[in-house]
N, CA, C and O atoms as a GROMACS GRO file, in nm:
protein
  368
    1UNK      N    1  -7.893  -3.695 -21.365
    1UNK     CA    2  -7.899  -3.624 -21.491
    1UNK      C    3  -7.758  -3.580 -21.535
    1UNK      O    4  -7.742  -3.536 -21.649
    2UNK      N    5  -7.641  -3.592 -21.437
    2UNK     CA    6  -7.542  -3.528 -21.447
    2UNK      C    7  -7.492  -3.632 -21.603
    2UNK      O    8  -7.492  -3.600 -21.722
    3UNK      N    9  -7.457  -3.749 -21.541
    3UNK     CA   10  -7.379  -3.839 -21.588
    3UNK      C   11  -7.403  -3.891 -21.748
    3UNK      O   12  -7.323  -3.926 -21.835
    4UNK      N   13  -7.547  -3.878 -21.745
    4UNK     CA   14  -7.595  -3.906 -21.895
    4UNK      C   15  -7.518  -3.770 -21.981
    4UNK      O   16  -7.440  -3.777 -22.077
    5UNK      N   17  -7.557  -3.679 -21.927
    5UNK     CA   18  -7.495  -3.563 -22.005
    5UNK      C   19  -7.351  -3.580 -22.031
    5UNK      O   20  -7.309  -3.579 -22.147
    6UNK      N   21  -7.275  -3.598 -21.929
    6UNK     CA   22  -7.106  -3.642 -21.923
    6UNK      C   23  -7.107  -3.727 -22.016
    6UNK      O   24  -7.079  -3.676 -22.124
    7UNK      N   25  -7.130  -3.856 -22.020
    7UNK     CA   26  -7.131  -3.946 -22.100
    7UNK      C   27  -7.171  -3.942 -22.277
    7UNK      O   28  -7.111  -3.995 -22.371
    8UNK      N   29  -7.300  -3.853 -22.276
    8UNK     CA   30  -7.310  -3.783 -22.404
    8UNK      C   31  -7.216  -3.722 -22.468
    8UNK      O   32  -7.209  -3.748 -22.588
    9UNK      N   33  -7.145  -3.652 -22.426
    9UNK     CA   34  -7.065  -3.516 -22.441
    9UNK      C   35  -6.934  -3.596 -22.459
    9UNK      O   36  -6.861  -3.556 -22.549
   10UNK      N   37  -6.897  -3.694 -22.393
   10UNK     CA   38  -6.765  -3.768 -22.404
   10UNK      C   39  -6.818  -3.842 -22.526
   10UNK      O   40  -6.716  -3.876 -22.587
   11UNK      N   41  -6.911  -3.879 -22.585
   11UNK     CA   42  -6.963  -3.985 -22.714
   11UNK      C   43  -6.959  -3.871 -22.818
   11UNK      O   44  -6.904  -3.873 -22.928
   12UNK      N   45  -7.019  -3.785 -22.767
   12UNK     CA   46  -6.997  -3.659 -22.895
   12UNK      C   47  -6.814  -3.615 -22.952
   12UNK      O   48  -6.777  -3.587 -23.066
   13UNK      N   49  -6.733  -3.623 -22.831
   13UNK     CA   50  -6.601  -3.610 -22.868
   13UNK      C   51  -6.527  -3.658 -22.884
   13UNK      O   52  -6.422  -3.594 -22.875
   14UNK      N   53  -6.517  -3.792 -22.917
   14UNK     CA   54  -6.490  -3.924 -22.919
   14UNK      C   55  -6.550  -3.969 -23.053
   14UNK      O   56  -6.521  -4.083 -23.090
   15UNK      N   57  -6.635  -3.889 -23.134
   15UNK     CA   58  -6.717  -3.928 -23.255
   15UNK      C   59  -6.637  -3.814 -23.353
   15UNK      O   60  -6.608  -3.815 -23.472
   16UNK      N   61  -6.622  -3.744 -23.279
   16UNK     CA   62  -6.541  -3.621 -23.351
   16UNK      C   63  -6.395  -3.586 -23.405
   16UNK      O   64  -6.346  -3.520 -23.497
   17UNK      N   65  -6.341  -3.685 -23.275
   17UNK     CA   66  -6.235  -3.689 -23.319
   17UNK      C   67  -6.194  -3.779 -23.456
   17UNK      O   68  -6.075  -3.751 -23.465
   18UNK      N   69  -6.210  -3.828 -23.515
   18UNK     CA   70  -6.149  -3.900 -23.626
   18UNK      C   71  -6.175  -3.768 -23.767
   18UNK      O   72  -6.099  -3.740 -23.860
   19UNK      N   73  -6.296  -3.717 -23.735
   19UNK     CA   74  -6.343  -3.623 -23.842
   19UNK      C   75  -6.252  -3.536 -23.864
   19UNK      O   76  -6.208  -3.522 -23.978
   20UNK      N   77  -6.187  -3.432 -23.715
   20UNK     CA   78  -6.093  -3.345 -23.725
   20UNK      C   79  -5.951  -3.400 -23.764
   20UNK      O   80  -5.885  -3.341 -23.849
   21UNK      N   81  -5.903  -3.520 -23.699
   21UNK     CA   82  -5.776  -3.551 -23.663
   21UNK      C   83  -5.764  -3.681 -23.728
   21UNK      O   84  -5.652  -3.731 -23.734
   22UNK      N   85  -5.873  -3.747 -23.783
   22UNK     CA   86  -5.818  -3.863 -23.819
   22UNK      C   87  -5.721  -3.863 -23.940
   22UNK      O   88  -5.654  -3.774 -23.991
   23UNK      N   89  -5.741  -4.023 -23.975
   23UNK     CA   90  -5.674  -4.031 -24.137
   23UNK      C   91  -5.727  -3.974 -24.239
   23UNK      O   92  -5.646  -3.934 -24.322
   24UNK      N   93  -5.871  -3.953 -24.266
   24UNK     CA   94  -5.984  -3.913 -24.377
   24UNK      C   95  -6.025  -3.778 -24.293
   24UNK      O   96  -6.140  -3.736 -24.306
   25UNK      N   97  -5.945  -3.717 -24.218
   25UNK     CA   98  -6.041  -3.584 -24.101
   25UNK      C   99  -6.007  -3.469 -24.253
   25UNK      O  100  -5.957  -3.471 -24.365
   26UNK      N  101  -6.080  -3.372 -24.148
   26UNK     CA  102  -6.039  -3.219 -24.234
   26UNK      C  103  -5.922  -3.185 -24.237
   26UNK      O  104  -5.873  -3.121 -24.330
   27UNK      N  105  -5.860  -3.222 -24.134
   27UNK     CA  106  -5.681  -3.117 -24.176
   27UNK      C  107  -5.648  -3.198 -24.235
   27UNK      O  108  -5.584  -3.137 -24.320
   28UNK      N  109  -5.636  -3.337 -24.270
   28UNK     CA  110  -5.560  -3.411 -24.369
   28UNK      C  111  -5.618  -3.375 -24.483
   28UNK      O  112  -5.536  -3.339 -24.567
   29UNK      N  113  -5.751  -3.373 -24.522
   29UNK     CA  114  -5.760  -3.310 -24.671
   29UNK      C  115  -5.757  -3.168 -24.709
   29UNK      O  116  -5.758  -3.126 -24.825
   30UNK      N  117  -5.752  -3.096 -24.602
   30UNK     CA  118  -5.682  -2.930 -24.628
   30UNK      C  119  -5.538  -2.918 -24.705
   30UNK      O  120  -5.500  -2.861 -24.807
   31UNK      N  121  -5.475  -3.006 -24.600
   31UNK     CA  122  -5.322  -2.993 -24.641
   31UNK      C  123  -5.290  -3.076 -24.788
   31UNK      O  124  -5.202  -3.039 -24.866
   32UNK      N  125  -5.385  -3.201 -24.812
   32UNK     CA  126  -5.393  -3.296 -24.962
   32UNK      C  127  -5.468  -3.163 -25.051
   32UNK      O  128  -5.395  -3.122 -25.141
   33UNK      N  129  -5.560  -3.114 -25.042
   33UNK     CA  130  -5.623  -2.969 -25.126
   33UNK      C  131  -5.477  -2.914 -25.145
   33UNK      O  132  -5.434  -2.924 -25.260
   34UNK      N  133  -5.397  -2.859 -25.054
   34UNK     CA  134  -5.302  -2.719 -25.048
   34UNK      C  135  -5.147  -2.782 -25.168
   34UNK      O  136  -5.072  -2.729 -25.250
   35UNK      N  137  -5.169  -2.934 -25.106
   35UNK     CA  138  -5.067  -2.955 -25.221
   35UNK      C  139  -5.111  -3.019 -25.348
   35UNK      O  140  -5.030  -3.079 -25.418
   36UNK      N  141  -5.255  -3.008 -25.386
   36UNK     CA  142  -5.260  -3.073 -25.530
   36UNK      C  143  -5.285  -2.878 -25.591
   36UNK      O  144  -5.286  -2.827 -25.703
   37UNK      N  145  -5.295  -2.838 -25.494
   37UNK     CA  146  -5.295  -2.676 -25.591
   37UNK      C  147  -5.163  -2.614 -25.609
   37UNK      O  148  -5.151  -2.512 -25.676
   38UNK      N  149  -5.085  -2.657 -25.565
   38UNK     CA  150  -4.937  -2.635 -25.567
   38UNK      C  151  -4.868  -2.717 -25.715
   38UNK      O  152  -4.808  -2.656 -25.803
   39UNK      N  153  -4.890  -2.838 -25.715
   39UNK     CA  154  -4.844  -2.936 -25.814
   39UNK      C  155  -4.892  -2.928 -25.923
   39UNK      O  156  -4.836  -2.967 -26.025
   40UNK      N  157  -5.085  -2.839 -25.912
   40UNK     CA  158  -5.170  -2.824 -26.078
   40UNK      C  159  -5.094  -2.710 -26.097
   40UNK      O  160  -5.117  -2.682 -26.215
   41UNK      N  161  -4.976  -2.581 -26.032
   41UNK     CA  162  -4.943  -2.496 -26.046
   41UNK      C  163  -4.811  -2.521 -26.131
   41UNK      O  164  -4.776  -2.461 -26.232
   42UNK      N  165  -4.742  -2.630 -26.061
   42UNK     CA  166  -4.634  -2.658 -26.137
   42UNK      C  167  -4.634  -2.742 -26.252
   42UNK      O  168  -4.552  -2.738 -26.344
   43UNK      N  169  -4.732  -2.819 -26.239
   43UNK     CA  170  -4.774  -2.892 -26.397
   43UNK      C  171  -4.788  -2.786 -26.472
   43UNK      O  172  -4.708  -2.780 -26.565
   44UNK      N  173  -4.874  -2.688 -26.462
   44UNK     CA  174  -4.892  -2.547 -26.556
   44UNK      C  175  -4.792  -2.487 -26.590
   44UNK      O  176  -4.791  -2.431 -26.700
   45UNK      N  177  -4.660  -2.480 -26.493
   45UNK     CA  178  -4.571  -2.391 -26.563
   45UNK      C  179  -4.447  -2.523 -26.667
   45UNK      O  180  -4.388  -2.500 -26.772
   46UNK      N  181  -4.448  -2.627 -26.598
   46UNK     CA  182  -4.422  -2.728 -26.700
   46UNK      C  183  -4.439  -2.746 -26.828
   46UNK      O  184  -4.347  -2.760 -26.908
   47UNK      N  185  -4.587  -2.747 -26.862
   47UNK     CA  186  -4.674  -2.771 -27.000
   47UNK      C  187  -4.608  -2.613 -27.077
   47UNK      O  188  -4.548  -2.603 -27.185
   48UNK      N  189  -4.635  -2.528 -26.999
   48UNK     CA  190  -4.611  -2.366 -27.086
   48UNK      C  191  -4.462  -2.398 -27.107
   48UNK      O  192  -4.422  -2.365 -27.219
   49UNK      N  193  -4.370  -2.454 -27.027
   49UNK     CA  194  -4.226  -2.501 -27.110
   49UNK      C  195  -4.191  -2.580 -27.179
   49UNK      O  196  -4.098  -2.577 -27.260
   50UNK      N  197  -4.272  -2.671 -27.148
   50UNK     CA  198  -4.238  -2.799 -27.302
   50UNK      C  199  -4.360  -2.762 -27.450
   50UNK      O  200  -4.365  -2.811 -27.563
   51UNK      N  201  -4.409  -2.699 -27.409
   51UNK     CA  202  -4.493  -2.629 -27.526
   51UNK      C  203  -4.402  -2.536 -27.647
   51UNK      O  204  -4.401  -2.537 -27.770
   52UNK      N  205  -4.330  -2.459 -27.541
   52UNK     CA  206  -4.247  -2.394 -27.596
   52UNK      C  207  -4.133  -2.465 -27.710
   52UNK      O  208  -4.114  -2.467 -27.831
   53UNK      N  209  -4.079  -2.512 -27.599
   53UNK     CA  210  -3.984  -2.616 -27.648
   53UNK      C  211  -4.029  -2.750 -27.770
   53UNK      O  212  -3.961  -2.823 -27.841
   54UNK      N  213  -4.164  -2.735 -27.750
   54UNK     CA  214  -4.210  -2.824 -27.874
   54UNK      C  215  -4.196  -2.737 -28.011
   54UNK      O  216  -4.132  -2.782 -28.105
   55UNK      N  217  -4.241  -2.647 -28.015
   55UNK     CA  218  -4.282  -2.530 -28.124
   55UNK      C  219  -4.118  -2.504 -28.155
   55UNK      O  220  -4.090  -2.506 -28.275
   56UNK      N  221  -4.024  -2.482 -28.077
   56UNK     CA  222  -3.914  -2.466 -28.142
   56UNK      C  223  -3.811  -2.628 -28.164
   56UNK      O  224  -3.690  -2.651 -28.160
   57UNK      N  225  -3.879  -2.677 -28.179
   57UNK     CA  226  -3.812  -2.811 -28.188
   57UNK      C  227  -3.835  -2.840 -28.364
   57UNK      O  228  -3.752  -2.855 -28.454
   58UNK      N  229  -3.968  -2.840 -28.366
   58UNK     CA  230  -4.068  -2.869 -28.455
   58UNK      C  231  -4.038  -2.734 -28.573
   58UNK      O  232  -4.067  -2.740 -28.693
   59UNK      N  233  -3.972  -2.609 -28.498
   59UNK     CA  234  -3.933  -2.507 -28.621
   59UNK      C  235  -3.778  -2.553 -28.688
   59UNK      O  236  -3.727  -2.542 -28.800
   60UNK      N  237  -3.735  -2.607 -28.567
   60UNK     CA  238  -3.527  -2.697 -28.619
   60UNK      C  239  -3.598  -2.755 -28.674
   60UNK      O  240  -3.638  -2.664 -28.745
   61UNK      N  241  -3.677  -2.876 -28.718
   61UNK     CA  242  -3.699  -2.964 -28.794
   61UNK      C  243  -3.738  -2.897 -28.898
   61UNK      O  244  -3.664  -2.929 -28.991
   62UNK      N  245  -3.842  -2.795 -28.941
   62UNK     CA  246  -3.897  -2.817 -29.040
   62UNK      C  247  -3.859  -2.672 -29.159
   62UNK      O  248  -3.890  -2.665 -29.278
   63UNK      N  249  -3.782  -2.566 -29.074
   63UNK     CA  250  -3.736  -2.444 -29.142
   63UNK      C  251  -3.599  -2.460 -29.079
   63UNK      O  252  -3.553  -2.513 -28.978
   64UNK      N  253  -3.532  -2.357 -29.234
   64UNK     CA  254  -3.382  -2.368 -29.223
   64UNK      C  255  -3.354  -2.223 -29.160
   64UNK      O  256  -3.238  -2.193 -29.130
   65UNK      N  257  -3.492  -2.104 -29.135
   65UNK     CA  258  -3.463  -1.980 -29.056
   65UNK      C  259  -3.445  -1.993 -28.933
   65UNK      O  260  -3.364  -1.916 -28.880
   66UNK      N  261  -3.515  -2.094 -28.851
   66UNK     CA  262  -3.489  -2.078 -28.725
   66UNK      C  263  -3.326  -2.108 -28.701
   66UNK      O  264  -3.270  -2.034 -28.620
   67UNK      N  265  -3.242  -2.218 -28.771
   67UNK     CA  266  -3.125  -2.295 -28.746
   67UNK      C  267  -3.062  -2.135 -28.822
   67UNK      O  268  -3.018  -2.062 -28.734
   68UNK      N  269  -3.056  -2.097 -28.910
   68UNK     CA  270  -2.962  -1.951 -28.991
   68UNK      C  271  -3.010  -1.815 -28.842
   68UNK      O  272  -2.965  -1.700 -28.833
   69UNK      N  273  -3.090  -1.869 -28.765
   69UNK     CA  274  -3.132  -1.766 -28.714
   69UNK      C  275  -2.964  -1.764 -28.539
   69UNK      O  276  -2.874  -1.700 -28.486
   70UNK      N  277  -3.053  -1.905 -28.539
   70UNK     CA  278  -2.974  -1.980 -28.420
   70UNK      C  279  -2.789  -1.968 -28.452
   70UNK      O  280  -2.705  -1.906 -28.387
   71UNK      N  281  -2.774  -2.051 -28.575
   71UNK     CA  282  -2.638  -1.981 -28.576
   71UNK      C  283  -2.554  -1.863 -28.581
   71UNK      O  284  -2.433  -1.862 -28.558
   72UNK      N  285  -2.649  -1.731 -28.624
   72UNK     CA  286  -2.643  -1.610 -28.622
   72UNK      C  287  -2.589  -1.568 -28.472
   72UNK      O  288  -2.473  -1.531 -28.454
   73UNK      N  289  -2.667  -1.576 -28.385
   73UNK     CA  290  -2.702  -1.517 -28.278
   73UNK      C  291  -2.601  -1.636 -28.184
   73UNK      O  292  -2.564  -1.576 -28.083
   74UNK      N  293  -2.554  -1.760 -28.183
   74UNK     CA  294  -2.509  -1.852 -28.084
   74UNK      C  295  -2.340  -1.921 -28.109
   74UNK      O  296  -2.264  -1.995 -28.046
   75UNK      N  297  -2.338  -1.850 -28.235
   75UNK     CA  298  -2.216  -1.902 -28.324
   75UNK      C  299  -2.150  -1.782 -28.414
   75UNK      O  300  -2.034  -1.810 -28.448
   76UNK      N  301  -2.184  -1.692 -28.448
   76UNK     CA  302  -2.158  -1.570 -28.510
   76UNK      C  303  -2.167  -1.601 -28.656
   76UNK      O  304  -2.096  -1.535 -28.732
   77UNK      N  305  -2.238  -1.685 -28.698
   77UNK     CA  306  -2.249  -1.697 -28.824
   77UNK      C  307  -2.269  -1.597 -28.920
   77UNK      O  308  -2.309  -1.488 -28.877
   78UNK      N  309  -2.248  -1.610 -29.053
   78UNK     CA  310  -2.191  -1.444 -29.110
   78UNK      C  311  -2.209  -1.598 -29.284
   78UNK      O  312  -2.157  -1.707 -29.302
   79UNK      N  313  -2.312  -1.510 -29.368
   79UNK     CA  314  -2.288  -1.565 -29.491
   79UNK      C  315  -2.194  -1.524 -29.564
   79UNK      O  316  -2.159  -1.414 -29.520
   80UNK      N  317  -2.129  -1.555 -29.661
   80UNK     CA  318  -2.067  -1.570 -29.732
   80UNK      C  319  -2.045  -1.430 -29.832
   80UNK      O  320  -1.932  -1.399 -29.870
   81UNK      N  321  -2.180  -1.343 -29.873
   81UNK     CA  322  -2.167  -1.215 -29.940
   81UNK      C  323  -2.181  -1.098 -29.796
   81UNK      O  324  -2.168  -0.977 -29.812
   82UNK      N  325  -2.198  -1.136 -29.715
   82UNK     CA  326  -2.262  -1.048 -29.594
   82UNK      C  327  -2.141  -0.969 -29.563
   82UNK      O  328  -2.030  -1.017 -29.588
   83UNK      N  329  -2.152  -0.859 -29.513
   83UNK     CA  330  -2.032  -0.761 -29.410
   83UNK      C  331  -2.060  -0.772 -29.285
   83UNK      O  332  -2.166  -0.721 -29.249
   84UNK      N  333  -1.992  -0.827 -29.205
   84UNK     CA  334  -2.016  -0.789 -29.021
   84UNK      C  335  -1.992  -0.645 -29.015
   84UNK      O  336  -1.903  -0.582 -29.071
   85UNK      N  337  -2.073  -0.607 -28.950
   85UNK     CA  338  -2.063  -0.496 -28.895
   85UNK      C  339  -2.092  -0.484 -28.737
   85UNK      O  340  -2.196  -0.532 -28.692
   86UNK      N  341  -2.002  -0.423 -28.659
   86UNK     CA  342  -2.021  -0.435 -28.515
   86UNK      C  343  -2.052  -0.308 -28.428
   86UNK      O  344  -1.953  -0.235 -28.433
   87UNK      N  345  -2.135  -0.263 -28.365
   87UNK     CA  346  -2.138  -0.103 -28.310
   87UNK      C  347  -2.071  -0.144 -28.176
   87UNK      O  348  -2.075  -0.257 -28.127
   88UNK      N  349  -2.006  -0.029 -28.118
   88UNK     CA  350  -1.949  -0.066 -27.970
   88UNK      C  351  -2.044  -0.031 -27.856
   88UNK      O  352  -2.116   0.058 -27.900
   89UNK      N  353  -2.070  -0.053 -27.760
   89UNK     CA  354  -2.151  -0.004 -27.671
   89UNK      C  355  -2.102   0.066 -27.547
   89UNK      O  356  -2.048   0.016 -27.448
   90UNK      N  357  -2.136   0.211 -27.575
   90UNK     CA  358  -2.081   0.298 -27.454
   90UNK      C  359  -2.133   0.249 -27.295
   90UNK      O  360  -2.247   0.240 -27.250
   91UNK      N  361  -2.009   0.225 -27.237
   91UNK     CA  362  -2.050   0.207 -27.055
   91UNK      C  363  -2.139   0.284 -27.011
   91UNK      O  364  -2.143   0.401 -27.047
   92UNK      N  365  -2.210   0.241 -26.942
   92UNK     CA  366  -2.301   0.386 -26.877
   92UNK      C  367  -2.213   0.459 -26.737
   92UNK      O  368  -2.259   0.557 -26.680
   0.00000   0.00000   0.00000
């Protein structure tokens, strides 16, 4: 009675192993799960930046405020009747 049991028990772990450890086992698709939730994370913060970047692409193209805005603020642009005016900013 011994040996059938031995022999069982070695067929049982020997059947098992590919499930845990194989190519298609559980830790290989834990770790394939851990990095497609990592990559849908970085696709997400991707899309929220070229989204962005679409909407202001699409505002240069189609209004002349965003570009009067942009040269304001990146170039010191200053119209033509306008006064600069500059405040100084005390150090803390």
């Amino acid at each position: 009675m011994r040996w059938p049991t031995l022999a069982l028990t070695a067929l049982l772990l020997l059947l098992q192993y590919p499930l845990w450890l194989g190519k298609g086992g559980w830790l290989r698709v834990w770790d394939v799960d851990r990095q497609l939730t990592a990559q849908r994370e970085t696709n997400q913060q991707l899309e929220t930046r070229n989204a962005g970047l679409d909407a202001e692409v699409r505002d240069l193209k189609n209004g002349y405020d965003a570009i009067e805005e942009r040269a304001r603020f990146e170039l010191g642009y200053i119209k033509p009747d306008e006064i600069f005016v500059q405040v100084p900013q005390k150090n803390p």
